[in-house]
N, C-alpha and C positions, 0 to 999 in steps of 0.2 A: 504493500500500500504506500501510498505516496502523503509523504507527512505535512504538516500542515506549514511549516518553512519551506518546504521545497515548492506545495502548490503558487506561495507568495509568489516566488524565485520564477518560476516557468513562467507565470501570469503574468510578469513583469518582463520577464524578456520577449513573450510574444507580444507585448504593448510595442516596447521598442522598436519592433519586426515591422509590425503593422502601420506604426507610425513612418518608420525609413521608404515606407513604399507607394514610390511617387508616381505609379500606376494603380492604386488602390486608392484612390480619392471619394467615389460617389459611396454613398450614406448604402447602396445596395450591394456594392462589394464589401465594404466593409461587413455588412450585415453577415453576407455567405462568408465568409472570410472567421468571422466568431463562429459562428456556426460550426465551420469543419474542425476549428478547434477546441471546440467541446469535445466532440466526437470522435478525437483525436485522443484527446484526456479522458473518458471514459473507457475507451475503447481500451488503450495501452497502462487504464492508471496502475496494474500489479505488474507491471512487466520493469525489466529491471537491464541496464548494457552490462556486458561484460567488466567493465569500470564502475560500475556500483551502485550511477549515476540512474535518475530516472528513464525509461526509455524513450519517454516524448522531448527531451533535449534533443536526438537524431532528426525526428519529423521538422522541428524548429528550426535546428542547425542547416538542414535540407532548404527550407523554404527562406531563409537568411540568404542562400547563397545564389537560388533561385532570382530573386527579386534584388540583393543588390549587386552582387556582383555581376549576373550575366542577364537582368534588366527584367526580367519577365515581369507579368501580370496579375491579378488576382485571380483567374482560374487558376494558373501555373503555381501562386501562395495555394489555393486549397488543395490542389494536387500535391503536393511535398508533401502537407502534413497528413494527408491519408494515403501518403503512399503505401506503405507497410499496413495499412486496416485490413485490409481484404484477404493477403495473406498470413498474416500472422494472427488474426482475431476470430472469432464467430460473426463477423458483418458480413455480408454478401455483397458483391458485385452489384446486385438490384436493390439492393438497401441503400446505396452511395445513388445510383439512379434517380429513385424516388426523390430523393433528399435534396441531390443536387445538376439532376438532369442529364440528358447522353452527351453532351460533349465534355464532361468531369467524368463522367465511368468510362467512356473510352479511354481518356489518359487513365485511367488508373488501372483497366485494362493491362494497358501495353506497359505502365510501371511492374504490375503485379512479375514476383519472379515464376518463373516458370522450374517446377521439381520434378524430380523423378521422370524425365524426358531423357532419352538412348536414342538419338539416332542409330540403326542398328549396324554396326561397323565403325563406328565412329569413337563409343564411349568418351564421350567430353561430354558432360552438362554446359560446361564454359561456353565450348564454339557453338552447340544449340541454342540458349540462351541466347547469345550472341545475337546471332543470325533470326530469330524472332523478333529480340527489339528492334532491330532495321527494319524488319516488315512494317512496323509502327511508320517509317517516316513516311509510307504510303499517305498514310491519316492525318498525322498531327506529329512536328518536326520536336513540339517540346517536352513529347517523351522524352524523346534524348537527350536534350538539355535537364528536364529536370531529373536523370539519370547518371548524367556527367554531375550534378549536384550531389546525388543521395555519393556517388563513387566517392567526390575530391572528402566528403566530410567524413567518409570510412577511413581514408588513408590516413587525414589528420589525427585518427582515433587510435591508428592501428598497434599501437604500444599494450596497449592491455590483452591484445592476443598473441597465442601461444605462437612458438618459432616457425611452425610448418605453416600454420594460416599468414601468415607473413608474406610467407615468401611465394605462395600461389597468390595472394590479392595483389601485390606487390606487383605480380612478373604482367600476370593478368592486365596489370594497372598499364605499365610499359609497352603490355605489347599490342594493346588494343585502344585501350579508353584514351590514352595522350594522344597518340595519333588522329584519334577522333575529333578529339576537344581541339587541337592543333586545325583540323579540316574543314571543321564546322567555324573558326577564326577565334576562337575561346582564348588567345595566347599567355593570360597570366595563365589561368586554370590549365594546361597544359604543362607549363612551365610548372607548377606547382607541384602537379601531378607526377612529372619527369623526378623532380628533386625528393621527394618521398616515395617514389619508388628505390631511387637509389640509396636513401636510406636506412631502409629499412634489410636492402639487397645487401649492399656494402657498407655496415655503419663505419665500417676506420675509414675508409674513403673517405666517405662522405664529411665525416667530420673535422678530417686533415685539412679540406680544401676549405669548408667553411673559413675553419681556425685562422687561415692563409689568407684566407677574402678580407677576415674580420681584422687581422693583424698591419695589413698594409692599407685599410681604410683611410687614416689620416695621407700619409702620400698620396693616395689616388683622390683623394680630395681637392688637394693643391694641385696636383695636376691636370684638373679637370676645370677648378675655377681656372690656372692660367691660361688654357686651351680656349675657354670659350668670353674669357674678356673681351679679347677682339670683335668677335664674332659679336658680342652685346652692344660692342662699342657702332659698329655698322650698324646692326638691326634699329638699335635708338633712331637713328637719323632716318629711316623709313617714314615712320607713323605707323608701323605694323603692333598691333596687339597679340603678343608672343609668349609663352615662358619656355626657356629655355632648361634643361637637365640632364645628369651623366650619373649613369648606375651602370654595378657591374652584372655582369652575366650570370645565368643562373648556374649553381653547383653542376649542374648534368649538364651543360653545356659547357663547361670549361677542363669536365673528365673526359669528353667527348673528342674534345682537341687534344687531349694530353695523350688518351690513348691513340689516337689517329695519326698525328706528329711524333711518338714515342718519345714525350720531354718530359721535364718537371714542371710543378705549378710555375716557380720562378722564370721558366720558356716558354710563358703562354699570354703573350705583351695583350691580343686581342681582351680583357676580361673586362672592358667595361665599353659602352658605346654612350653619345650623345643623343637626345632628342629635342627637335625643336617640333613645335606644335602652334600653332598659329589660328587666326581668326581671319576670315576671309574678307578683305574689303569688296566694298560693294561695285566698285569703279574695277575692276579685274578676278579674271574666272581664277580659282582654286589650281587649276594644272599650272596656268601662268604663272601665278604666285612661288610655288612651289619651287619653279624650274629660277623665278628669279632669287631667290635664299639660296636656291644650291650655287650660283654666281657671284655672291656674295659669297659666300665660305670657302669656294673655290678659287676665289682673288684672295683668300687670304694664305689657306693652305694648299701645297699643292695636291690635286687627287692623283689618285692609284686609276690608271685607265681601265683594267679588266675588273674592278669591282663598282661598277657603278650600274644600280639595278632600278630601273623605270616600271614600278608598280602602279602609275599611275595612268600612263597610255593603255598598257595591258595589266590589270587588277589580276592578281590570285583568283583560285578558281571558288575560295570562301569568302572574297568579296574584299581582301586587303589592298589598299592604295597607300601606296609611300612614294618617295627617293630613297636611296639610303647609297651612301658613297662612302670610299675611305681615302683618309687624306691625311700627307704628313703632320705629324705635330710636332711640338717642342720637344729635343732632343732624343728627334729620329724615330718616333713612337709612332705606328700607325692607327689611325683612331675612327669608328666608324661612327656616319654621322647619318640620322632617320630624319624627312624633314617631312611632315603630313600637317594637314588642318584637323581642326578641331571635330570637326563630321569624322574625317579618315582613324581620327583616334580613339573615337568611341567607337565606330567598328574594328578599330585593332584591338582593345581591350574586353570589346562585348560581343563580338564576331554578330552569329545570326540575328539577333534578339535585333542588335542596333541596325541589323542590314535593312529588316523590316520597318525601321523605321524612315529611313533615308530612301527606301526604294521608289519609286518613280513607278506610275501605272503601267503602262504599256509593256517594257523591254523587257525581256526574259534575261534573270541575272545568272552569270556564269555559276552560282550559287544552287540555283533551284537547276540547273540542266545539272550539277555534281549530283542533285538527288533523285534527279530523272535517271542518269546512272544506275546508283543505289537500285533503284525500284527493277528497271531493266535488267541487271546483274541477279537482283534475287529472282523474277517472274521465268526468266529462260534460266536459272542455276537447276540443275538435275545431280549434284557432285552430293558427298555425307558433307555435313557440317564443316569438318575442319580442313576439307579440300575448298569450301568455300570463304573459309577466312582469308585462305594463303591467298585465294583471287582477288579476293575484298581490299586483303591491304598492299598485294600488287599493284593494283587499278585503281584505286580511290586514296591510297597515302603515300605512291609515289611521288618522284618529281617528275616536273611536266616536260613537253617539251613543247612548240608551238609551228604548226606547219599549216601551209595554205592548198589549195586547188586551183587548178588550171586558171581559173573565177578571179581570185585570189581571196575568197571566205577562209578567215584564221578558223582552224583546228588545235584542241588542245588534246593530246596522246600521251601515256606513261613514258617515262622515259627511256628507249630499250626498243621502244618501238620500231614492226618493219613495216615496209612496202605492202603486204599483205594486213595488218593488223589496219593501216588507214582506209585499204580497199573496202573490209568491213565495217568500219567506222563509216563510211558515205552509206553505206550500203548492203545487207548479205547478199545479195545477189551481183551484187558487182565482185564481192570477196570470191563468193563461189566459182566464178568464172575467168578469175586475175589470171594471168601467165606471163606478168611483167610490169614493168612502171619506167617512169620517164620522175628521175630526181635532178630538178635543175636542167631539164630537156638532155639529160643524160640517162643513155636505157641503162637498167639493173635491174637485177635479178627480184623476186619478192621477197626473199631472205635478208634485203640490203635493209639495215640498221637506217632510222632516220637522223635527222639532226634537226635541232630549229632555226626557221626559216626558211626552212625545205619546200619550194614548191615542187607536189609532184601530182602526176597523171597515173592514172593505173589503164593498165590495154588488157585487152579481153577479149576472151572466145566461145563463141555459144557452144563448143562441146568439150571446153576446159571444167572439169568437176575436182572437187573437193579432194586431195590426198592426204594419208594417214600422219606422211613426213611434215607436212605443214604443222602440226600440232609442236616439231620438236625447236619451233624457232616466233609462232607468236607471243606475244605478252599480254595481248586485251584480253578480256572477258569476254567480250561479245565478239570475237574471234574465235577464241574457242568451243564455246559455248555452240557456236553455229557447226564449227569443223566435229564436234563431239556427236553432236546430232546427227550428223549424218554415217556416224559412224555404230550409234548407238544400238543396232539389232544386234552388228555381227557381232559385236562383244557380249551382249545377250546372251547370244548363241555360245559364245564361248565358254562364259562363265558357268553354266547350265551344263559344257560337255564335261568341261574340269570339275563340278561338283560330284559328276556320275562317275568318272573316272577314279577321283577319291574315293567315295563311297565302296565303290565297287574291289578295287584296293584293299580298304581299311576290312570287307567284308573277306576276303582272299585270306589276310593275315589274320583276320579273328581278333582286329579289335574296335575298342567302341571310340569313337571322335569327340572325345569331349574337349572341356574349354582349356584343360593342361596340356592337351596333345597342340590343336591348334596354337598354343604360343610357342610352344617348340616349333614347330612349322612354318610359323610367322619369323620367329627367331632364323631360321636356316635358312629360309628363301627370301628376306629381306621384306617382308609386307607387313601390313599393319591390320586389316581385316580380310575376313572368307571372302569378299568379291573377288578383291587383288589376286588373292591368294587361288582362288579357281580361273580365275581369267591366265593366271600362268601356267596352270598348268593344260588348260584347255587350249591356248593357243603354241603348246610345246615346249616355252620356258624353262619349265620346272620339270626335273626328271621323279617319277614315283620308284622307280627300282630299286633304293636305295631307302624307302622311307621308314623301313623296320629297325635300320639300324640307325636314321635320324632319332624315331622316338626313342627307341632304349640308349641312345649315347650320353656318356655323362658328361653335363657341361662345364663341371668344374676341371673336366683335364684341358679343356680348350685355354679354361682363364691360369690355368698352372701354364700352360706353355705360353701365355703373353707374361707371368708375370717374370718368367723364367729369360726371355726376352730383353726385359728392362733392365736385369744386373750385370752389374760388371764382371768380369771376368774373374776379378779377385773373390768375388760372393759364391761366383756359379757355383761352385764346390762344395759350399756349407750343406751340413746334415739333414736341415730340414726341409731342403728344396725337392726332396724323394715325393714321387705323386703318391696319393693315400689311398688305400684298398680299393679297388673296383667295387669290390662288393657291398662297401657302404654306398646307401642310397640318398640321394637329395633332399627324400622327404623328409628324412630324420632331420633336419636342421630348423632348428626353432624358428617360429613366425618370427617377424620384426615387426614391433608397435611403432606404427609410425609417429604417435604424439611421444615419442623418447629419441632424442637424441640416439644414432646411430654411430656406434666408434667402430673407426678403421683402423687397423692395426696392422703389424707386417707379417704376420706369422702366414706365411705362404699355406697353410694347411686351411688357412682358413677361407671356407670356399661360397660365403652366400656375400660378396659383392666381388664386380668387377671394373675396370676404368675403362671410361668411355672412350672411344677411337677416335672421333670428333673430335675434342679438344683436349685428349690426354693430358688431367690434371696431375700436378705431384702433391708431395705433402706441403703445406702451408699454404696454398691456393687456399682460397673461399670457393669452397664445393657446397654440392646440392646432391641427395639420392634420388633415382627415380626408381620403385618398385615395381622389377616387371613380373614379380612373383610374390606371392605371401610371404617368402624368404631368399627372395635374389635380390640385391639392390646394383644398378649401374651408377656408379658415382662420375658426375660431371661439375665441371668450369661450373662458378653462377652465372659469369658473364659469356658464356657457351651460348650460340643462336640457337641452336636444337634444344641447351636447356632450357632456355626463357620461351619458345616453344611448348614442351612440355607444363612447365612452371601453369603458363598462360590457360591451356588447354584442358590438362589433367591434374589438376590440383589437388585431387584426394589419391594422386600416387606418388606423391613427394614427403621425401621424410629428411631433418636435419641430421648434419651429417659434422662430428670431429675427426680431425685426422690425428694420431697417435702415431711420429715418426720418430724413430731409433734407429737411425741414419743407417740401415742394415741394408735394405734394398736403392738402387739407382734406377733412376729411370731418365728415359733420353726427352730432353729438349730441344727445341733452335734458338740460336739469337740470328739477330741479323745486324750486321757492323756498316759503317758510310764512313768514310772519313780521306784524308790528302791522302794521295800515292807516293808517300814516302817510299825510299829504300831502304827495306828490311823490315817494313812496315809486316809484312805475314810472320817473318820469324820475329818479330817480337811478341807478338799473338802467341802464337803458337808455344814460345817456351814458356810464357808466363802459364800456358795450360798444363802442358805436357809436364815440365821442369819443376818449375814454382807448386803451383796447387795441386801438380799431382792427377789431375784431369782426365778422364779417359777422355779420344773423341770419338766418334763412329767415322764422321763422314765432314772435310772440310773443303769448301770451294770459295775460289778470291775472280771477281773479275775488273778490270779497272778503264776508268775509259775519260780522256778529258782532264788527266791528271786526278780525279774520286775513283774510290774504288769501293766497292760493294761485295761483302762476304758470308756465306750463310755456313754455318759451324752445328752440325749435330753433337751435345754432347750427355754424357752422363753426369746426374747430378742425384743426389739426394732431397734435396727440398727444398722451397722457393727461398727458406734463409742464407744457402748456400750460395743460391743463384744468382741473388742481390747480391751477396759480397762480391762472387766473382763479377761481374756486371758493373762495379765499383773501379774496383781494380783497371778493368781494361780500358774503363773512360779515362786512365791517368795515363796509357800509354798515348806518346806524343805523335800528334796526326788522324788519332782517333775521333771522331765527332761525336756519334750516335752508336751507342748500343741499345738493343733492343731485344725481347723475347716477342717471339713470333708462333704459331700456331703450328703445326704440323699437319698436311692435309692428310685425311679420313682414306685414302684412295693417294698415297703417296705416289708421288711420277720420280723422274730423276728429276735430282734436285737442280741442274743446270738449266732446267725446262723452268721453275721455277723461277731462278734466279733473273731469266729473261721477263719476266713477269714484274720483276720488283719494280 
C-alpha cells in the first residue's frame, strides 16, 4: 500500500507534470489528464519497483519525458500513465475504451507488451516485440515515442537490477531503441540512451572517460570562451538574435572515436563542438541566414574543406536541418561548429513531435516516406522476427547515400547500395527485368556499388527474370523482399524435402528428434532454426551420412582441442591437458543458474563453457555468457557484434560471467602497429618480444610503403593485463606510432590478405 507521505509526494509531482505541459492547457485535457491518473493510482497503488519506490513514479516518470522532453500532448500524458494498466492490472483494454475513447486504447494497445509470443524459429520475444511495435506506426507514430519514453526512464533506473537484466536491457537499449530514437530525430534521448547503455555495458569505461571529461572541464572552458569571442564579436555587429555554446560530446561518442582511431582519451582533440542557434529575421529566408554565419566564422577561422555538411539544402531523412563545418582554432585544435535556427533546433532536440509542428500542408516530409518504409518493409516482410530486424536496421538506420534519375528526382538509398537495389527502388518491375545501368552514362554491371550523386539509368528486358545470385549483392529490403518472393515455393519445396529426409533418417537410426538433438545439428551445420536447417539439407548442403555420429559426438573434445590450440608450447605438456573419459556424458554436468555469476577458470577439464571464434576473448576482457545449453555456456567480447546481437535478441540466455586467470593457459591475439620506416624498426619489435618479454609469436608480417609501415603480429598472451603492459612497452620503441589490438577474423584468411585490407 502506498503510504500517506508518499501519496503527498506522487500528487505533487504529477501537479508539477501537469502544470510543465504546454500542450495541456484547455480545462478538458486537463480534466482527462486527472482522470487517467486516478486510474493510474488505483490501478498500480500495491504495486511496488524493484527500488522500493512506488510503482506509479515509472507511469509519471514516462509521461514527464513524454510531454517535456520530446513535446507531446495530452492524449500522449494519459497514455504514459496507463501504459503499464492493461498489462500488469485487472483493467481491460475496453475499460480504458469506455473511459477514455478509441484513439487512447489504440495507443495503449500498441504500448501494451506483448508475452509469451515464439515466432516459431526464431525464439527472441525481443525481435517479436520489436517488430509488432513498428506495426503501430501504421496507426499512430506516438506509440513509439511514448515507448522510446517508458525505455530512456528504464535505463535511468536500471541500477536496482540484477547483473544479467543489465546487460540484455542494456545491449537491447544499443542495439535497437538508440538507433530509433536517433531516426525518429530524438538526438538528446539517443544520446542519452547510447551513454547508459555503455554504462551499465562497461562501467570502468564509462567512468574513466567521464572522470577525463569532468577533469579537463575548466580548460575546455577557456578554450571554448576564447574560440568563440571572435565569433560574438562579429555576430554583435549583425542585429542577429543569437546564443551562442560549446559542450563536449557524449561519453559513447568519444569511446567510439577512441576505439575507431585506437588512441587514448588524451588523442581525441574532437570532444567538444560549438552551437550557434539563431532567430530568423524577417527581411531574409533561414537557409540564407545560415549560409551567411557560416561566412562569418569562416573569415574568421579557416574551414577543413571535406567536413563541411549542408543539412539544410538536403534535411536528414528524420527531418534535421543544420550546417555544421570544422574549422581551425587557436593552437591548431580543430573544432566543429552547428549553425541552425531556432525552428531547426527544436526539431534537433525534439525530432518528430517538433516536425509536426513546423510541417507545412501539402509536401510529403522525407520523414513520413522513412515511415512509409517502415510500413512497406513490414507488409511484404515474410522472414522470422530476427531476420527482420537485421533488414530493419540495414534499411532504416543506415547511412544514406543520395542518387538521382535520368529526370534528375533525388533518391535517398542505404549506403552499400547497387544498381539493382535502385532498379527496385523506382520500381519491382523494373528490378525484375534490370540487366544493367548507365552510372554517370557509364554502363555497369547491376552488382556496381552506388555512390552519391550518382545519376543512373537502369536498361531492361522483357525476358530478363529474377536470379537466385542477385540476393548475394542487394542491400534494400524491398529488393529482397521482391527477389525472395519469387523464389519463395522452390524453397518451400525444399525445406518440406529436407524435413522428410531427416525424419526418415532419424526413423533408419531409431531415434527421436527432439529439441537437444536439433541444437546439436544446428551447432554442426551452422543454423539457427529447423527451416535453415531443412532447407540444407533438402537443397544438398548438408550431408545426413554422418548424422549418428554428429549426435552421439562429445562436444567437449572439440572445445579441448581449441583450448589445446591457444597454449604455448611451454604449457602443451602439462598433466592436465589429457582429454577426460569418453565415457562420461555431458548430461552429468550441472545446470548453470543464470541469475549467478558464472566463473571461468583454466582447469582444461572443465568442459560446460567455450570461447567464442568471433571475437576470441582472453582473461580480463569484459565478457558476457551466452547459454546454448542448460549447461554449455559460449563466453564472448561484450563489445562483440554477435554479442550485443545476442544480448539484444535473447536476453533470457545471457548469464554474467568472471574470468578467474592463473596465467596457466595463453591464448593468441593480434595487434596491429603504424609507425616511420625506420631501420631496424622490425628487429627492434621483435626482440623486445622474443628477447625481453619472452613472447611467443605465431605469425609476424611488416609491410611498409611511403616511408609508414604497417605490421600485424599474432601472439600469445595470457590476459589482457599482460597485453597492456606489453602494448606499453612497444609504444616507447622509437618510430612507433600506434599500437593497437585488433580482432581476429571468425573464418581467418592469410593474414597478408588482411593486411591489404588495413
Amino acid at each position: 500500500m502506498i503510504t500517506a507521505e508518499e501519496k503527498i509526494a506522487l500528487d505533487q509531482t504529477f501537479e508539477e507534470i501537469l502544470t510543465n505541459c504546454h500542450r495541456c492547457r484547455s480545462d478538458e485535457d486537463k480534466a482527462q489528464i486527472r482522470k487517467a491518473y486516478d486510474l493510474a493510482f488505483k490501478a498500480h497503488e500495491n504495486m511496488r519497483r524493484k527500488s522500493g519506490e512506488p510503482y506509479l513514479y515509472h507511469p509519471l516518470a514516462v509521461a514527464k519525458i513524454a510531454t517535456e522532453e520530446i513535446g507531446l500532448g495530452a492524449t500522449s500524458f494519459i497514455c504514459a500513465l496507463l501504459h503499464d494498466v492493461v498489462e500488469d492490472t485487472d483493467y481491460t483494454l475496453e475499460d480504458i475504451r469506455q473511459l477514455f475513447g478509441d484513439k487512447v486504447a489504440k495507443i495503449i494497445d500498441g504500448l501494451t507488451k506483448i508475452s509469451n509470443v515464439f515466432d516459431q524459429g526464431t525464439n527472441s520475444i525481443q525481435a517479436e516485440n520489436f517488430k509488432k511495435m513498428l506495426l503501430t506506426l501504421s496507426d499512430d507514430v506516438r506509440v513509439i515515442l511514448i515507448k522510446l519514453a517508458d525505455r530512456l526512464h528504464n535505463m535511468r533506473t536500471l541500477d536496482s537490477m540484477p547483473e544479467y537484466k543489465k546487460m540484455k536491457i542494456a545491449a537491447e537499449t544499443l542495439y535497437l531503441y538508440a538507433p530509433l530514437a536517433h531516426r525518429l530525430g530524438l538526438y538528446a534521448i539517443k544520446t542519452e540512451l547510447e551513454d547508459l547503455s555503455l554504462k551499465h555495458q562497461h562501467p570502468g569505461v564509462y567512468n574513466e572517460i567521464l572522470r577525463k571529461i569532468q577533469a579537463s572541464e575548466e580548460e575546455r572552458q577557456a578554450y571554448i570562451n576564447e574560440f568563440c569571442e571572435p565569433i560574438i564579436e562579429r555576430l554583435n555587429t549583425t542585429g542577429i538574435n543569437y546564443t551562442i555554446s560549446g559542450r563536449p560530446k557524449s561519453v559513447y561518442s568519444i569511446h567510439t572515436k577512441m576505439e575507431k582511431k585506437g588512441v587514448p582519451f588524451e588523442e581525441v582533440y574532437d570532444i567538444f563542438a560549438v552551437r550557434i542557434v539563431f532567430e530568423p529575421q524577417e527581411t531574409m529566408n533561414e537557409k540564407t541566414q545560415c549560409w551567411a554565419i557560416y561566412s562569418m566564422v569562416t573569415d574568421i577561422y579557416k574551414p577543413k574543406p571535406d567536413r563541411l555538411r549542408d543539412w539544410i539544402s538536403t534535411p536528414k531523412a528524420n527531418g534535421y536541418e543544420a550546417l555544421h563545418t570544422t574549422v581551425m582554432g587557436p593552437k591548431g585544435r580543430w573544432v566543429e561548429v552547428q549553425i541552425r535556427s531556432k525552428r531547426m533546433d527544436e526539431i534537433a532536440e525534439k525530432g518528430y513531435a517538433a516536425h509536426w509542428k513546423y510541417k507545412d500542408g501539402g509536401e510529403e516530409s522525407e520523414l513520413d516516406k522513412w515511415i512509409k518504409k517502415i510500413r512497406e518493409l513490414l507488409e511484404n516482410n515474410s522472414e522470422n522476427a530476427l531476420e527482420f530486424i537485421d533488414e530493419f536496421k540495414m534499411n532504416l538506420f543506415s547511412s544514406e547515400i543520395f542518387v538521382f534519375t535520368p529526370k534528375g528526382l533525388l533518391k535517398r538509398m542505404p549506403k552499400g547500395s547497387t544498381a539493382l537495389d535502385f532498379a527496385y527502388e523506382i520500381h519491382s518491375e523494373i528490378g525484375d527485368h534490370a540487366i544493367g545501368a548507365k552510372v554517370n552514362f557509364k554502363l555497369v554491371p547491376l552488382n556496381h556499388v552506388l555512390s552519391s550523386g550518382d545519376q543512373v539509368e537502369i536498361l531492361t528486358s522483357d525476358i530478363q527474370t529474377p536470379k537466385k545470385e542477385w540476393l548475394d549483392f542487394v542491400v534494400t529490403a524491398k529488393a529482397k523482399s521482391r527477389i525472395k518472393s519469387k523464389f519463395k515455393n522452390e524453397r518451400r519445396l525444399k525445406i518440406n524435402k529436407g524435413k522428410e529426409l531427416l525424419e526418415e533418417k532419424a526413423k533408419e537410426l531409431n531415434i527421436t528428434l527432439n529439441s537437444k538433438i536439433f541444437k546439436q545439428l544446428y551447432i554442426h551445420y551452422g543454423e539457427y532454426n529447423k527451416e535453415d536447417l531443412y532447407y540444407k539439407i533438402g537443397s544438398g548442403e548438408a550431408d545426413l551420412s554422418n548424422i549418428k555420429k554428429i549426435i552421439q559426438q562429445r562436444t567437449r573434445n572439440k572445445w579441448i582441442r581449441y583450448w589445446k590450440l591457444q597454449i604455448t608450447k611451454t604449457t602443451s605438456k602439462l598433466p592436465f591437458l589429457k582429454a577426460p573419459d569418453g565415457n562420461k556424458q555431458d548430461d552429468a554436468l550441472t545446470p548453470i543458474d543464470r541469475k549467478k555469476t558464472f566463473i571461468v577458470n583454466e582447469e582444461i577439464n572443465n568442459q560446460n563453457f567455450s570461447i567464442a571464434q568471433c571475437c576470441k576473448p582472453i582473461p580480463g576482457d569484459e565478457v558476457i555468457g551466452h547459454l546454448i545449453s542448460s549447461n554449455k555456456v559460449v563466453i564472448h567480447k561484450k563489445d562483440c557484434d554477435k554479442a550485443l546481437k545476442i544480448m539484444a535478441n535473447h536476453g533470457d540466455q545471457i548469464v554474467t560471467v568472471e574470468w578467474v586467470s592463473k596465467k596457466v593457459l595463453s591464448f593468441i591475439v593480434r595487434i596491429k602497429l603504424i609507425g616511420i620506416d625506420n631501420i631496424g624498426i622490425v628487429n627492434s619489435i621483435t626482440h623486445l618480444l622474443s628477447n625481453e618479454l619472452e613472447i611467443n609469436m605465431k605469425s609476424v608480417i611488416f609491410d611498409a610503403s611511403n616511408g609508414i609501415f604497417q605490421g600485424l603480429i599474432d601472439l600469445y598472451i595470457h590476459d589482457a593485463y599482460d597485453l597492456n603492459e606489453l602494448m606499453k612497452k612497444m609504444k616507447k620503441i622509437n618510430g612507433v606510432k600506434s599500437v593497437k589490438r585488433i580482432d581476429i577474423p571468425e573464418n581467418d584468411t592469410e593474414i597478408q590478405t588482411i593486411l591489404q585490407k588495413l
